[in-house]
N, C-alpha and C positions, 0 to 999 in steps of 0.2 A: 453440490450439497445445497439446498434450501437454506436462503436466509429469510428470517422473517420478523426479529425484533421486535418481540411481542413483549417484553417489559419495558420497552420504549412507550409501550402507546398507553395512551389514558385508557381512565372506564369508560370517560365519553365515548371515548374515538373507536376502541375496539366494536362497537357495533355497527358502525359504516364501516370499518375494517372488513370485518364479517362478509357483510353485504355485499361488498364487492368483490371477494372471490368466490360467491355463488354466482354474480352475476356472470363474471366470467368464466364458470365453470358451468354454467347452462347454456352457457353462447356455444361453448365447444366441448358440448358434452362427448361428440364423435371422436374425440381424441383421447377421452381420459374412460375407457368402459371399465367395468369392475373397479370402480374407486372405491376405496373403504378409507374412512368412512363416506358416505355417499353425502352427497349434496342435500340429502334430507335429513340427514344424521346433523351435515350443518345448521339447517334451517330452524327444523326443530330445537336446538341447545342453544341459537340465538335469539328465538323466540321467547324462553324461560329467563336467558340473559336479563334481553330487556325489561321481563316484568320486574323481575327481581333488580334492576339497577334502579326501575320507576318508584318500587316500593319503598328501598332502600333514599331514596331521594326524599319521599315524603315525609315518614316516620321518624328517621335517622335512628330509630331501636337497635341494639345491638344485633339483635335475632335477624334482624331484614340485611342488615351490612355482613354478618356472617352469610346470609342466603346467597346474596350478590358477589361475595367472594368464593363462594362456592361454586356457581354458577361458570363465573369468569374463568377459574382453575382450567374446567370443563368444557369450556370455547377454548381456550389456548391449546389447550393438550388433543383438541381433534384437528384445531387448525394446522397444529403440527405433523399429527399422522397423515392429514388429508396434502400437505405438502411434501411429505416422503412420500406418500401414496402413486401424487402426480409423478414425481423424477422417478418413482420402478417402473410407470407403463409408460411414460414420453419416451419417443427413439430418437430425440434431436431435442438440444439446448431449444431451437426456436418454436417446438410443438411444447416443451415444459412453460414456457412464458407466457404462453396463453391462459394458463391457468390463474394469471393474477400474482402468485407469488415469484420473488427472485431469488438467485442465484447469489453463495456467498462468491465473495471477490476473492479472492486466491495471490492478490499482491500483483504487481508487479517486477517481475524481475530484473534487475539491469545488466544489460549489455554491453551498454557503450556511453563511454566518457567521454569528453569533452577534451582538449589537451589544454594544459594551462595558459595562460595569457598573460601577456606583459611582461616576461621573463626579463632584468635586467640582473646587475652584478652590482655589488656595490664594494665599497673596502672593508676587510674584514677588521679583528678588533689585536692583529699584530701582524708582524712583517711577514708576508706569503701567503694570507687568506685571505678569503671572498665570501661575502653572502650572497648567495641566490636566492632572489626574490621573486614572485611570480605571485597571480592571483590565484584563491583557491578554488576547487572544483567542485561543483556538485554530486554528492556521492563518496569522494573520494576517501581511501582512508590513508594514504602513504605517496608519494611524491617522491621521483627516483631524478635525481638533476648526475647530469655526464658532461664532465669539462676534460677537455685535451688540448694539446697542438695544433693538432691536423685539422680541419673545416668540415672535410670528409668522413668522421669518422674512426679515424685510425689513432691508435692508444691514446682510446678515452679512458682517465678512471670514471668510476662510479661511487656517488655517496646517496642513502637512503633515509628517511626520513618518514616518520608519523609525526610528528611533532608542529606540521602548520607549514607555514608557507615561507619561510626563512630558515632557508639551511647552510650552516656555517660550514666551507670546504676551507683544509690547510693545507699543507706542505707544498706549496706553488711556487715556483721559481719567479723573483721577483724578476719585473723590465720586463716580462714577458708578454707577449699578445698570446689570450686562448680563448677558445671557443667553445661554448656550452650550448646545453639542452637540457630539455624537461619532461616528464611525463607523467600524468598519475596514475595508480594503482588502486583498483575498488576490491569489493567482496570479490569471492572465487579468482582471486587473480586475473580479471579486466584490466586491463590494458591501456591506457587512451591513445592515440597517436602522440608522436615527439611534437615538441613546439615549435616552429622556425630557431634554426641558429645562431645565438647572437655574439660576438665578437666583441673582447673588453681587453683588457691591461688591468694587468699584476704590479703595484708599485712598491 
């Protein structure tokens, strides 16, 4: 889809605007045959532009500021056909570029997170809990930390968390040594990799 941000631009600026997607659209006329509106369709309606922007400048009359807002309507609204025009005849993103105008941006989607960093344990706020602390991610919207026993893996619970980067775990057997992990969780259910394992005491 054509982006072209045409109430971005001044009254100044929209006449070199102009300009230079005729330029470019007569460098590479061979790529864009049957444009409508054509490149004279351009020329012609920023020729009127102009006079009517110069008249408008002079006078400051209402009549001339209406003429040159008319005018202006009139350049936007072909620039835009002449830029749907290009992307129905271009067979390729890099034959529509040549035309001068771009392409709207579609976002980025993401993929892949980052796994959290600095993971430590701290004392929680009574006998048998811990807060897991870690730094937060970019993207992220939930943070999944797993503490257990085993080093390996083996009967870990899990507690889940939106809530930032401090997630209070209870029911821990106190004197104990356990070992946790971290992970965060983005849109569409992304993933990040687990964090290195860290090993703490339950007091």
């Amino acid at each position: 889809m054509p982006a072209i941000g045409l109430k971005y631009i001044t009254d100044a600026d929209i006449a070199s605007f102009t300009a230079q997607r005729i330029t470019n659209l007569t460098e590479n006329a061979a790529a864009f045959p049957g444009l409508n509106p054509s490149v004279a369709d351009l020329s012609a309606a920023l020729s009127q532009y102009e006079s009517a922007l110069a008249e408008a400048g002079v006078n400051g009359k209402r009549s001339a500021t209406y003429a040159k807002n008319s005018w202006r309507k009139q350049l936007d609204y072909l620039l835009m056909q002449c830029a749907l025009s290009c992307a129905a005849i271009a067979d390729s993103e890099a034959v529509f570029l040549r035309s001068g105008f771009r392409i709207k941006s579609k976002g980025s989607r993401i993929t892949f997170l980052e796994s959290p960093a600095n993971l430590n344990f701290k004392f929680g706020p009574f006998e048998g809990s811990i807060y897991a602390c870690f730094n937060s991610v970019k993207n992220a919207g939930s943070y999944e930390v797993r503490v257990g026993i085993d080093a390996n893996d083996q009967s870990f619970t899990t507690a889940n968390s939106n809530k930032g980067c401090r997630i209070l775990i209870t029911d821990l057997k106190t004197l104990s040594v356990y070992y946790g992990k971290c992970r965060a969780i983005g849109t569409n259910n992304i993933k990040s990799p687990w964090s290195p394992v860290v090993q703490f005491k339950v007091l």
